[in-house]
C-alpha positions as CSV (number, residue, x, y, z in Angstrom):
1,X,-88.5,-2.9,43.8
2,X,-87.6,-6.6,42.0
3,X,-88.3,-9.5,44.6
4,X,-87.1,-13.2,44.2
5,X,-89.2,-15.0,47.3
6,X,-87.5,-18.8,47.2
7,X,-89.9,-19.7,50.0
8,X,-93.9,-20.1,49.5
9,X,-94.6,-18.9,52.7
10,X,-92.9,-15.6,52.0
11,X,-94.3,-15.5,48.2
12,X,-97.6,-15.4,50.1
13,X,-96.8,-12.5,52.4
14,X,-95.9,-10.7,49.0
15,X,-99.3,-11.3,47.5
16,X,-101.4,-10.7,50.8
17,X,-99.3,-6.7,50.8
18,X,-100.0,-6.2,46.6
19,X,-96.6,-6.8,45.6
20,X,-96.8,-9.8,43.6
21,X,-96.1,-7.5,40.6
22,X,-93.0,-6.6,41.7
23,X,-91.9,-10.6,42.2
24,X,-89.1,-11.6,39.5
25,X,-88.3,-15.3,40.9
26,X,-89.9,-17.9,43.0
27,X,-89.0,-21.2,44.6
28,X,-90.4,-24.1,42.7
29,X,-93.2,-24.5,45.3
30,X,-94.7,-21.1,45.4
31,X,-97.9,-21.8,44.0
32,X,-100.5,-19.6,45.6
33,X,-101.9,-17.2,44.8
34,X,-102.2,-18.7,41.1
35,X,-101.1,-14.9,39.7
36,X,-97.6,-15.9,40.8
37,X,-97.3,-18.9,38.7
38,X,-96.0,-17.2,35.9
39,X,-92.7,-15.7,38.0
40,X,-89.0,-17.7,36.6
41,X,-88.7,-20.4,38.8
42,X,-85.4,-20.3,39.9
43,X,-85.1,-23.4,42.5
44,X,-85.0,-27.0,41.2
45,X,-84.9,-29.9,43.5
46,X,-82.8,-32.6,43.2
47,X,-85.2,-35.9,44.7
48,X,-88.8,-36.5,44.7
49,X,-89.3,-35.0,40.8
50,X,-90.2,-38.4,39.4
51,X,-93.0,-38.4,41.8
52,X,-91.4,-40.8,44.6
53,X,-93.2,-42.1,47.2
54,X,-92.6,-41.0,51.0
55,X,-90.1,-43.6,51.5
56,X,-87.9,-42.8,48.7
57,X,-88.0,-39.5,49.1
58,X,-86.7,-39.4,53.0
59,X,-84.0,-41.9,51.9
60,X,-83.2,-39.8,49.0
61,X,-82.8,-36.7,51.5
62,X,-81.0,-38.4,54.1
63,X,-78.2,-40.1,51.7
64,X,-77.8,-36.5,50.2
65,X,-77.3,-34.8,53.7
66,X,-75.2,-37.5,54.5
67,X,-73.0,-37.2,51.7
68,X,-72.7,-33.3,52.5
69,X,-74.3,-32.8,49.0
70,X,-77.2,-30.3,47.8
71,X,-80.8,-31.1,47.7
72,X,-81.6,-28.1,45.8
73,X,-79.9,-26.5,42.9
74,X,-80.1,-22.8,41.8
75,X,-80.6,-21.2,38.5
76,X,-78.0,-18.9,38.7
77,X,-78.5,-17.4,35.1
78,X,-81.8,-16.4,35.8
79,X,-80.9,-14.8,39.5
80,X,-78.5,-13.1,37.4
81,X,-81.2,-12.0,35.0
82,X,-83.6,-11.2,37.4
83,X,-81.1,-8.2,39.1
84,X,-83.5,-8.3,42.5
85,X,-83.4,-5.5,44.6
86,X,-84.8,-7.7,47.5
87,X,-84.4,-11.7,48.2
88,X,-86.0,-13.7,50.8
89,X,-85.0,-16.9,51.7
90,X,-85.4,-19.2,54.9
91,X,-82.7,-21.2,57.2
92,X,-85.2,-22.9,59.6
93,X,-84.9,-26.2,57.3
94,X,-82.3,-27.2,55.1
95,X,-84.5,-29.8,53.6
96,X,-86.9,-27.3,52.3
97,X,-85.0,-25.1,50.1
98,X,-81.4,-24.1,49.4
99,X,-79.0,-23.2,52.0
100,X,-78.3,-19.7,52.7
101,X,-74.6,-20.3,52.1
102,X,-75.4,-21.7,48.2
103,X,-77.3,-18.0,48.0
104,X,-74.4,-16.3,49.4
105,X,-71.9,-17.9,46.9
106,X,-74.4,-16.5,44.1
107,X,-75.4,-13.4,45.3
108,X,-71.2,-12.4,45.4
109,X,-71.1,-13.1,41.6
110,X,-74.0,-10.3,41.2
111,X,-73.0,-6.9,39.8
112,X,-75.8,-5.0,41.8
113,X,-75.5,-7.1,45.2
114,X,-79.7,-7.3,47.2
115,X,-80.9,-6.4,50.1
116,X,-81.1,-10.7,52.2
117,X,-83.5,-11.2,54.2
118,X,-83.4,-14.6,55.8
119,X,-86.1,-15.4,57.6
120,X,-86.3,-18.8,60.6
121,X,-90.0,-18.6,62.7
122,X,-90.7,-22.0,64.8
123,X,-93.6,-20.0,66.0
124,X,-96.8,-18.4,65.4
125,X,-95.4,-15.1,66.8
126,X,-92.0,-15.1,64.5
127,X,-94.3,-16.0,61.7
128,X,-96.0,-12.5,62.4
129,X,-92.5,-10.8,63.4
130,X,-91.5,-11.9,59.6
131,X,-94.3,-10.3,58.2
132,X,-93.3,-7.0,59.6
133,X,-89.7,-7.7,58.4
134,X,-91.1,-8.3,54.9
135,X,-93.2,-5.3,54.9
136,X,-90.3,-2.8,56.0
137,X,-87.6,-4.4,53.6
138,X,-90.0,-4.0,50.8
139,X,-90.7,-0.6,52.1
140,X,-94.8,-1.2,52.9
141,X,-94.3,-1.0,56.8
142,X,-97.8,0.2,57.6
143,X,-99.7,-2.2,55.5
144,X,-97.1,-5.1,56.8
145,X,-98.6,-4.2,60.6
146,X,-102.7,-3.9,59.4
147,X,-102.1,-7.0,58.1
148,X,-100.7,-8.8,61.2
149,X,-103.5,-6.9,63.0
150,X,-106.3,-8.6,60.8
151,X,-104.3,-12.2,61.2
152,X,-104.1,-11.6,65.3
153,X,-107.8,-10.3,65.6
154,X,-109.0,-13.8,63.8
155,X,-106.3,-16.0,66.4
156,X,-107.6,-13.9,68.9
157,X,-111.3,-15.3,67.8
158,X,-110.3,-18.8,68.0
159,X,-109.0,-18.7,71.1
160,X,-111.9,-16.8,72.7
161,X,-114.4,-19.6,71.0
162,X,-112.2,-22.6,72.0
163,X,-112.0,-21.2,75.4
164,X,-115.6,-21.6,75.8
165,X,-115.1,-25.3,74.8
166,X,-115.3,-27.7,78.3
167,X,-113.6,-30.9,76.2
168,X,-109.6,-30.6,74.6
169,X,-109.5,-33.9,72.3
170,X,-106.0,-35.5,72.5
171,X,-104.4,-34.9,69.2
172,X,-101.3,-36.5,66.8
173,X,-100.0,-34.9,63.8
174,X,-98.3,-36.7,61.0
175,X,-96.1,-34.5,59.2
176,X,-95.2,-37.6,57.4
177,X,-95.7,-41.1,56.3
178,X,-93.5,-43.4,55.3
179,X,-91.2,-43.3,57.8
180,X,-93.7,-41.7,60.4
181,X,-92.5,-37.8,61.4
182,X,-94.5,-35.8,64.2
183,X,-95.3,-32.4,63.5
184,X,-92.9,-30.1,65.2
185,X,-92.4,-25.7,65.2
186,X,-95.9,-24.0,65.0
187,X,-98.3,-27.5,64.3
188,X,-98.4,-28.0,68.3
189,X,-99.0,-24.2,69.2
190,X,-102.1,-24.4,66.5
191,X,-104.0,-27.4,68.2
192,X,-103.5,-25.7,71.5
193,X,-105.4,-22.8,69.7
194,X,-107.8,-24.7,68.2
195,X,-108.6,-26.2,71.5
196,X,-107.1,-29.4,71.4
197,X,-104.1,-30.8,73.2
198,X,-101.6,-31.7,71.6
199,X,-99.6,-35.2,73.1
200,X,-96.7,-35.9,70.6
201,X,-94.7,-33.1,69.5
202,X,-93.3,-30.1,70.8
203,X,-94.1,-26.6,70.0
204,X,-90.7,-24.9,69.0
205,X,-89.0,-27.7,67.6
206,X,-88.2,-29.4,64.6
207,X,-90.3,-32.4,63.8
208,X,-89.0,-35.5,64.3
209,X,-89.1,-39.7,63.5
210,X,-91.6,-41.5,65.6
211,X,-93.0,-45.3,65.4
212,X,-96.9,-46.3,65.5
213,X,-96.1,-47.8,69.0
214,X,-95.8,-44.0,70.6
215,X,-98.6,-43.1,68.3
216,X,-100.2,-45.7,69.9
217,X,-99.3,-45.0,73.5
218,X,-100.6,-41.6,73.5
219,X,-104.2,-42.3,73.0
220,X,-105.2,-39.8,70.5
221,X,-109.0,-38.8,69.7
222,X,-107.8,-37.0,66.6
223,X,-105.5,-38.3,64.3
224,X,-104.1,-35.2,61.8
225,X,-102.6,-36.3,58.6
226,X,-100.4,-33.7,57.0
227,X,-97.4,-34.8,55.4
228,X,-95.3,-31.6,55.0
229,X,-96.1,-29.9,51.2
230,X,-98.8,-32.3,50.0
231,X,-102.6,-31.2,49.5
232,X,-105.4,-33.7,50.5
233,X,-105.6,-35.1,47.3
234,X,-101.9,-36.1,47.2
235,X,-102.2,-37.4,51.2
236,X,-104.7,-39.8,50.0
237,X,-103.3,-40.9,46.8
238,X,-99.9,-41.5,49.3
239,X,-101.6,-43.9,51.5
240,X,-103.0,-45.7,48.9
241,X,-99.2,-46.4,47.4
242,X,-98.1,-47.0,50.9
243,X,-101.1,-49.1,52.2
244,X,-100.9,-52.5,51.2
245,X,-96.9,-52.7,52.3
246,X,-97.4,-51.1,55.6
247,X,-99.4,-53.7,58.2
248,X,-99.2,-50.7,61.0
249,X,-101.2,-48.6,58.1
250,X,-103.5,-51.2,58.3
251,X,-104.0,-51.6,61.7
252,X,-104.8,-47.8,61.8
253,X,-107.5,-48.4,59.4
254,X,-109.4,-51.2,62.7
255,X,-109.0,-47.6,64.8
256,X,-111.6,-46.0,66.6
257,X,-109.5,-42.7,66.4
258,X,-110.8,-39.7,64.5
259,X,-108.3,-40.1,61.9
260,X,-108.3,-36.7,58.6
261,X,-106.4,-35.7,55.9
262,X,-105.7,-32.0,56.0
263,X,-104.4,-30.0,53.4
264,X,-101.3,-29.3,54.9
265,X,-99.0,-27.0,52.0
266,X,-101.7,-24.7,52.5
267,X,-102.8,-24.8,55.8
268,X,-99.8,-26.1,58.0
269,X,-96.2,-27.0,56.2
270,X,-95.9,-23.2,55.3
271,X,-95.1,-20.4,57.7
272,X,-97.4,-17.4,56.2
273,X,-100.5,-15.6,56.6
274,X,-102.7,-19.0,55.4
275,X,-101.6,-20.4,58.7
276,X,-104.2,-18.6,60.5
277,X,-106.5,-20.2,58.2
278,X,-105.0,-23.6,59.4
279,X,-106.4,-22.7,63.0
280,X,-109.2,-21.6,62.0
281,X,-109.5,-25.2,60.2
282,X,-108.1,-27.0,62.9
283,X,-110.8,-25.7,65.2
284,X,-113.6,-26.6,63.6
285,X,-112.3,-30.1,63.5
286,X,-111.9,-30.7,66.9
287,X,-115.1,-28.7,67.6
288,X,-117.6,-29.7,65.1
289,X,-121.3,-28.0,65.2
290,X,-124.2,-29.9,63.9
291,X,-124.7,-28.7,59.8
292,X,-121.9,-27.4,59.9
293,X,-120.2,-29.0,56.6
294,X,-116.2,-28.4,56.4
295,X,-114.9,-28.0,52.5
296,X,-113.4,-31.3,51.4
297,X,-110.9,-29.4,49.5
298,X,-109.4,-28.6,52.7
299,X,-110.1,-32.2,55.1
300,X,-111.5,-35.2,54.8
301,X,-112.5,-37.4,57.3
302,X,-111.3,-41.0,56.9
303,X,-114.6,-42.9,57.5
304,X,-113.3,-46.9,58.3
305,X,-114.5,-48.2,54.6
306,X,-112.7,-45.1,53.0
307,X,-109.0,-45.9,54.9
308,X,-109.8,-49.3,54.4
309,X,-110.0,-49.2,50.4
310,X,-107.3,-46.4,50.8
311,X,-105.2,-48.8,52.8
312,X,-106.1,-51.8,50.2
313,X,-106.1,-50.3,46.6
């Protein structure tokens, strides 16, 4: 079977059932496992390739929504070249890929018309329903549901540990910067996994704008930054651009809060298997054990001298 996956998440579930041979597109973003790399990329984006900051990318986005114009374009010479039997593609957010209706348009000028599977989880649960949807379309049902089983077995472990747990720190995500967003769909359902409460934010729905007075107000213990598709590295390298313009940044550096960067296109702004991974993360965060060291790849905490030259650079 040919595959075009124009959503990382998805690209993911097509390495973790041994079909990444049989990928002939990707999105732009799909990035992991590294084997996929090589795939025709057949997405480009329209803002944020001249490596914008936060700011300019949101007002980017929201003058091209407003102006009912595209934020993505499609290759549609190599769609047409890559002939898939099978596309998968996403409507849960218009500002994270192309529209279903720009992939209709293109699929109608194919000779040999796919199989579409579009695929919309705000939760854990529909993230594992998709999984199963992904395996029968690409005709690996069985392997599809041993797979979930393996993912629910280690959410099931979390939750059993974090049970045991008397204290739920109060927690914020930050799904973005520059203007602040709050983590919305899934991020909410995984710190209630992990074992931590989570007080802005609603499991289910989108994320949306907020201001540092509501971050404020609801007395966190844990601050999570995760600005949607950045790694640690580029979270960091973000406040440091954003820092000496922002005086509520700064503020947040005089904080007693808990305040880390997570790694959040693999761990949280993605709706695949790694998620589970993100829970697992997100657990021993709020629930550190002495010695226990987490991989800085993956988190760093913001220590007040490290946000502080972060925040002044």
């Amino acid at each position: 079977m040919r595959i075009c996956s124009l959503i990382p998440g998805a690209t993911e579930v097509i390495a973790a059932l041994d079909l990444a041979d049989q990928l002939v597109g990707i999105s732009h973003e799909c990035d992991y496992p590294a084997s996929v790399r090589h795939i025709p990329v057949m997405i480009e984006p329209m803002v944020g390739k001249d490596g914008s900051s936060g700011r300019e990318i949101d007002r980017q986005v929201k003058e091209l929504v407003a102006s009912g114009q595209r934020l993505y374009r499609l290759n549609e010479d190599a769609l047409y070249r890559a002939n898939p039997d099978l596309i998968l593609t996403q409507d849960l957010c218009h500002v994270c890929s192309i529209t279903p209706g720009q992939l209709r348009r293109a699929i109608d000028s194919l000779s040999h018309r796919p199989e579409l599977l579009t695929l919309s989880p705000t939760r854990l649960d529909g993230v594992l329903d998709d999984i199963e949807r992904i395996a029968e379309a690409a005709g690996v049902l069985e392997k599809g549901r041993a797979l979930i089983q393996k993912l629910r077995r280690r959410l099931d472990h979390v939750r059993e540990e974090t049970s045991r747990t008397p204290a739920r720190p109060r927690v914020v995500c930050l799904e973005w910067l520059d203007p602040l967003y709050v983590a919305g769909h899934w991020v909410p359902e995984m710190v209630e996994l992990a074992g931590g409460r989570n007080v802005l934010g609603s499991q289910d729905v989108p994320s949306h704008e907020t201001t540092w007075q509501a971050v404020e107000a609801a007395r966190p213990d844990v601050i999570l930054v995760m600005p949607c598709g950045y790694s640690v590295e580029g979270t960091v390298n973000e406040l440091r651009r954003i820092g000496p313009t922002s005086a509520a940044w700064r503020r947040a550096c005089e904080q007693q809060t808990d305040l880390y960067v997570v790694d959040a296109a693999s761990f949280f702004s993605r709706p695949g298997p790694r998620l589970v991974d993100g829970v697992e993360l997100l657990a021993a965060i709020l629930h550190q054990t002495p010695g226990h060291l987490i991989d800085r790849t993956k988190v760093i905490k913001l220590e007040a001298a490290t946000f502080t030259e972060s925040c002044t650079s």
